[in-house]
N, C-alpha and C positions, 0 to 999 in steps of 0.2 A: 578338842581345844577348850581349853577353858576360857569364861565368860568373865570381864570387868565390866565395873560403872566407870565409864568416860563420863568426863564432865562436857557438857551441852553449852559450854561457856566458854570452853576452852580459847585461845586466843594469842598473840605473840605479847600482847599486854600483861596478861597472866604469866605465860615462860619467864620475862623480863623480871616481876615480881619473886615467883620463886629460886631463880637465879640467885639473887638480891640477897633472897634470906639462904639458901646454901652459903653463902661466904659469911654468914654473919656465925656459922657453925663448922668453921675446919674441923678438919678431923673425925666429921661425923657422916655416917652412911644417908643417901640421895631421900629426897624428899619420895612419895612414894607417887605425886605428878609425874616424876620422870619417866617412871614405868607406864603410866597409863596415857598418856598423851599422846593425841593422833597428831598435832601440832608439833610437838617434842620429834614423835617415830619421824614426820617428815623431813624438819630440816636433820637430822641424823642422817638418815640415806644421802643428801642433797650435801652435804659439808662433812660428814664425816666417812660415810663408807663408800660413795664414789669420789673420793678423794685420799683414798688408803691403798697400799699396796697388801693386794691379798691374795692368798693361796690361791690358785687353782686346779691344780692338778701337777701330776711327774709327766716325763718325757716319755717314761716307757707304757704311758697307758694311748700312744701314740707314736708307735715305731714308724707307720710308713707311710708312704705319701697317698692321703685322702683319709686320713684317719683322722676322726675327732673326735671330742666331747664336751658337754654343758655341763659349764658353770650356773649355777641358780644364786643369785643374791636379791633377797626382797623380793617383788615381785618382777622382777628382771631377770633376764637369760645372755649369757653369753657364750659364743662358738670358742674353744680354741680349737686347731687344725691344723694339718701338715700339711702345706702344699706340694706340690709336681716337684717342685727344686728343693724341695725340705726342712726350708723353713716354717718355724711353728708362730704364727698370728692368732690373734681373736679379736671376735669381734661382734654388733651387737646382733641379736638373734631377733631383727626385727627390719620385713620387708620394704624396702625405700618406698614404696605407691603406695599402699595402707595402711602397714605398720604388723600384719599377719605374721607369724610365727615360720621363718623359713624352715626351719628344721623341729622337728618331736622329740625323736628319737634321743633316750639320752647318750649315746655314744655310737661310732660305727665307719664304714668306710663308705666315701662316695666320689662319685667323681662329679659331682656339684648338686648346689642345694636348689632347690627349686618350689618356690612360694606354692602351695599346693589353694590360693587362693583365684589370684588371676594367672599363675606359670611363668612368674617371671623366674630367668635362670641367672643363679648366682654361680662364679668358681670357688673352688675350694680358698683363695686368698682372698673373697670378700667383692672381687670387683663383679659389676654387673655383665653378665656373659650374654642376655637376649632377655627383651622386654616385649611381648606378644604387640605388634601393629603399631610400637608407639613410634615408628617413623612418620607416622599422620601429624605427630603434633611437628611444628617447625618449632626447630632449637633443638628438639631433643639430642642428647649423647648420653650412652650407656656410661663414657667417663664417670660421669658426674654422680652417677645412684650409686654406686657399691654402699654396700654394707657399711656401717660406718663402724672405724676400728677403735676398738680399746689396747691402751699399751699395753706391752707384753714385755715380760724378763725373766730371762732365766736364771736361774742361780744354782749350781750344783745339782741339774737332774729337775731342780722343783722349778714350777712356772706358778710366774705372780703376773695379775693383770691391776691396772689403773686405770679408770674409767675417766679419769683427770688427762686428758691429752697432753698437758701442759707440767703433769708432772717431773721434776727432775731427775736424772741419772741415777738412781738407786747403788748403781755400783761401786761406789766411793764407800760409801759405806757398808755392803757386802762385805766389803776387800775385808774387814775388822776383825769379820768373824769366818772366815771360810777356813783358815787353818784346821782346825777342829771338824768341821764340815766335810772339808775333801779327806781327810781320815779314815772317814767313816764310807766313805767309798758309794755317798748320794747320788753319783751320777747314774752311775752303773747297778744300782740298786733294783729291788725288785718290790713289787708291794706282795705283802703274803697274807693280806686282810684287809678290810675297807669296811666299817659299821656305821650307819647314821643312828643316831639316837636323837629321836623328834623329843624336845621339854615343852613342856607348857609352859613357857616363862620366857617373859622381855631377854632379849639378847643381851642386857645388862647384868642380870643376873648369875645369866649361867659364863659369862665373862667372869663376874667379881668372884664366884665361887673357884674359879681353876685361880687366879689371880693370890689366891689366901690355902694357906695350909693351917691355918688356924682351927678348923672343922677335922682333919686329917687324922688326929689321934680319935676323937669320938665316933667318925663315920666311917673310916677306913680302916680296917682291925686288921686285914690283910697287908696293905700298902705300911703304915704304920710299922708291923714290924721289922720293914728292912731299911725304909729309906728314915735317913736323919734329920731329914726336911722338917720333919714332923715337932721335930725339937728349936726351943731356941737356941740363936747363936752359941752362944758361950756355954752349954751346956753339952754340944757335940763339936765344939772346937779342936780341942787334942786329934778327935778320929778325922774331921776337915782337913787338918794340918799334915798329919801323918799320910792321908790317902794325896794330896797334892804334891808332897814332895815326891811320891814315886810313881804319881800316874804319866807323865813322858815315856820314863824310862822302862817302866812295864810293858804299857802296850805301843812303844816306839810312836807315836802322833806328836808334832809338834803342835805348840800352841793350845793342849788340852788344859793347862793350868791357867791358862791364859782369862780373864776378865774385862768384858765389853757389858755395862748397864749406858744404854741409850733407849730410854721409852718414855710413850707419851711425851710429856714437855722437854725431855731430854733429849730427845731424836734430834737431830741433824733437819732430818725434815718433814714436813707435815703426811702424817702415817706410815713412816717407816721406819717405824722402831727395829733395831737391831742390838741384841743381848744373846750375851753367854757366858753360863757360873757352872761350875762342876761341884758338887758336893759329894759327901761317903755315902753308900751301903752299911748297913750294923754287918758286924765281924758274922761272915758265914757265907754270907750274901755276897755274889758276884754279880749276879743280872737281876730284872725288875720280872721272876716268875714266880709259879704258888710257892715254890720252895728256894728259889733264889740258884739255882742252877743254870747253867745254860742251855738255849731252847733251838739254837741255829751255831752254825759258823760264826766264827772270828769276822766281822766288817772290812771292808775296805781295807787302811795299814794295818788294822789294829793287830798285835801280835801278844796279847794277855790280856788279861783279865785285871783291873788297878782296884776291884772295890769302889768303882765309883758311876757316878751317871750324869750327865751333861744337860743343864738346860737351855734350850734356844728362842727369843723372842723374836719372831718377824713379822713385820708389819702390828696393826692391833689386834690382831683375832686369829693369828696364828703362834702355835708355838709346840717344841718338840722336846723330847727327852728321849735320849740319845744313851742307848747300853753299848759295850763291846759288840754283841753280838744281836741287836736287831736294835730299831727306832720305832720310836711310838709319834706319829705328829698329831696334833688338836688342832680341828677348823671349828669356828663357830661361826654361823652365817642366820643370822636374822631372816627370816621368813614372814613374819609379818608381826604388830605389836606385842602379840602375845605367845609367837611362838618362832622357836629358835634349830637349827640344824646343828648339832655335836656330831661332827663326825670326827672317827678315829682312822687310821692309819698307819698300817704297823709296816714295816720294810725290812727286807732280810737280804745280803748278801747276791748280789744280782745271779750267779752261776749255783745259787743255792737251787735244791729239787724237793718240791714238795714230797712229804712221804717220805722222804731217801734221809735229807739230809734237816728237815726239820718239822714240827709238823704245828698245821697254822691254829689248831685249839689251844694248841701249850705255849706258841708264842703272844699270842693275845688273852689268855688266861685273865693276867694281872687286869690288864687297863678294863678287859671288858666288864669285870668283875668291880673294880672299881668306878666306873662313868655308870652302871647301874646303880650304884649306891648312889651316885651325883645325881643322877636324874630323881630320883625317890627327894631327896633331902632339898634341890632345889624348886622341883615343885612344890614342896611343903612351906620353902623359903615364899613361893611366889602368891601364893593361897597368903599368908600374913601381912606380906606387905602390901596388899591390894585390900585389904581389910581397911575399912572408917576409922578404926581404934590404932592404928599401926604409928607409932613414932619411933621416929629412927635412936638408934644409938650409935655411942664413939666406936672407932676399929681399936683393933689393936695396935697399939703403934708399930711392932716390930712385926707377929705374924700376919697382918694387913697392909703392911707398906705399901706394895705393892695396888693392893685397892684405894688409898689414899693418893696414890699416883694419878692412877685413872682419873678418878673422878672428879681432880682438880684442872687436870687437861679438860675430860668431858666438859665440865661448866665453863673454861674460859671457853673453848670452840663453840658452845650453844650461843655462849654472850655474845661474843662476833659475829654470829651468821644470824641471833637475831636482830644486832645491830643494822646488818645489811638490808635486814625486810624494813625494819623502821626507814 
């Protein structure tokens, strides 16, 4: 892990200030307080990421009843699990009597969790199943302890939890984007790889870095040559235009031409951004592999190939890019100030057979070959910006948009939640 000077001073009077002075410079990249602040890291957890709807995990990494696995966010854990009747909950990974760690294991089946401190036994949905002798205290009921829950929603195969109890019905705004999604045949999917890539660097960082394709031609020499991303608008416009008109008709999906941008300040609601844009492949190029071939089965409907590839925003720290013929999803989960979880995700065709019908080196080629070069270039990013001598510069207005988004969201949300401490 790499080492910063925190400031010893640090304070919600100080945040306030540098707030102050971010607005007084739109358009320009975060003071470099916001990365090093243990003040800053806290209220973020506390107002922005247990108040977002975020990845957790697929459904089939939990087909049967007593099957679970941990979610990691900060230094927080949480259960999701299938219970007896089948439905899928989560909830927090933390004992009602001490607060000990009900479960280790990162994944597995049981048929209930049990405090390995004092023994108290929990069911696979959370509620308290037997508390060793605490019928001594009067009053007591096991009611009352369960596990306490985090919301859960599913959306096409993938589960999203909300540590916001209170947060709203996410599904209104799903509905926007699921055309394209149920396409691609998510529910039913399969993972055929799963990489964490630990960075030394603020969760901001390696956020702003997927957020910008601005770095894309210099750092990605691979990635660069097929996807158009890499270019401005108007420059790969005609091949956009061309690949849109016939990507329905190609691979039969309705609603793949289709355009949803709600993020950040744009959402509907507080952390659940929901986006989706489809851009081209350069001519040759059908899928996101070394050589632009295909590495699996046709998806879900999809029944050709259009030369294109699909981006999807969910929540703030999840987001997917979507081929004919396999999906790549990006979680980023904060881990503590200085260090962040990149995990990849690649999905293939649920009745797909490893070995037979695709094989999981060549499907994850691309990205993993790419988020290796991410991790080199933002660590080198996060070594500068934690530097004394470090002042920030403008984004680019077009291949930055996107990080000028954020970061304008980011500062109003810090202003209001420090507003609240005041």
């Amino acid at each position: 892990m790499k080492l910063i000077a925190t400031n010893v001073d640090d304070s919600i009077a100080k945040l306030s200030g540098k707030i102050e002075a971010q607005r007084t410079r739109p358009g320009f990249a975060l003071d470099p307080y916001f990365y090093r602040s243990h003040v800053t890291y806290a209220l973020e957890l506390e107002h922005i990421l247990y108040q977002s709807w975020l990845y957790a995990g697929h459904v089939s990494q939990i087909p049967n009843a007593g099957d679970y696995f941990l979610f990691d966010l900060g230094e927080d854990s949480i259960i999701v699990s299938r219970g007896q009747d089948g439905a899928v909950q989560a909830m927090h990974n933390i004992c009602r009597h001490r607060g000990a760690r009900v479960c280790e294991e990162a994944q597995g089946n049981r048929a209930s969790f049990v405090c390995p401190y004092h023994g108290w036994v929990y069911n696979m949905d959370g509620s308290l199943k037997a508390a060793r002798d605490m019928e001594m205290l009067p009053g007591f009921d096991c009611q009352d302890y369960g596990l306490k829950p985090v919301k859960c929603q599913i959306f096409e195969g993938m589960i999203f939890v909300n540590c916001n109890l209170e947060a709203a019905d996410w599904t209104p705004e799903l509905a926007k984007i699921a055309a394209p999604l149920r396409g691609q045949g998510m529910a039913d999917a399969r993972i055929a790889e799963s990489i964490v890539y630990p960075v030394d660097a603020n969760w901001k960082l390696v956020l702003e870095n997927y957020l910008e394709c601005y770095h894309c031609a210099t750092s990605h020499r691979a990635y660069a040559k097929s996807h158009s991303l890499k270019a401005l608008a108007h420059q790969v416009r005609p091949l956009n235009e061309a690949m849109l008109a016939r990507c329905e008709t190609v691979t039969g999906v309705a609603g793949l031409a289709d355009e949803v941008s709600e993020n950040y300040s744009h959402a509907k609601q507080f952390g659940g951004c929901v986006c989706h844009s489809r851009y081209a492949l350069y001519d040759g190029y059908l899928t996101g592999s070394e050589d632009g071939q295909p590495v699996a089965p046709l998806m879900g409907d999809f029944k050709g190939f259009d030369g294109g590839a699909s981006d999807f925003h969910l929540g703030p720290l999840t987001f997917m890019l979507n081929y004919p013929d396999h999906c790549v999803l990006y979680r980023f989960i904060p881990r503590g100030i200085t260090k962040t979880d990149m995990q990849l995700v690649w999905f293939v065709r649920g009745d797909a057979r490893e070995g037979v019908d695709y094989q999981k080196e060549k499907v994850s080629w691309l990205w993993d070959h790419t988020s290796k070069e991410d991790e080199y270039i933002i660590t080198r990013n996060s070594e500068g910006v934690n530097s004394n001598f470090f002042e920030p510069g403008p984004y680019h207005p077009e291949f930055e948009e996107l990080s000028i988004l954020f970061v304008n969201w980011y500062v109003d949300t810090l202003q209001r939640a420090a507003n609240q401490v005041d």
